[in-house]
C-alpha positions, 0 to 999 in steps of 0.5 A: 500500500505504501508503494501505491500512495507513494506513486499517487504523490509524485503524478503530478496533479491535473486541476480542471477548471469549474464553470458556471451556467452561462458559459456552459450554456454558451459551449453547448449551445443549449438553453438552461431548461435544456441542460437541466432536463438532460441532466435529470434524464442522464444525458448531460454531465451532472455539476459540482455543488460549490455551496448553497444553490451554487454549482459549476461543472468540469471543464473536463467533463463537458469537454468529453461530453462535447467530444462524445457528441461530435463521433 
């Protein structure tokens, strides 16, 4: 166990960026009812909770979801 945790320390780590609706909305070019109807549907990427009523999704995530949909 000790050489696994060693190993997961010295990789160096990736950050993703987190972002708010209106940008999202602006990528994929869908409305906010849209994005929250797939979302609940499993269809779309599901955000991170920051807090209160606030969210944000992965750069990361949208950009494999964006990918995805142009195959």
């Amino acid at each position: 166990m000790g050489e696994h945790l060693g190993k997961r320390l010295a990789e160096p780590r990736r950050v993703t960026r987190l972002i708010r609706l209106p940008e999202v909305m602006s990528r994929v070019g869908l409305g906010r009812s849209t994005i929250y109807r797939w979302m609940s549907e499993g269809r779309f990427p599901k955000p991170v909770q920051l807090g209160g009523h606030a969210v944000a999704w992965s750069e990361d995530d949208l950009d494999e979801w964006i990918a995805g949909k142009l195959n």
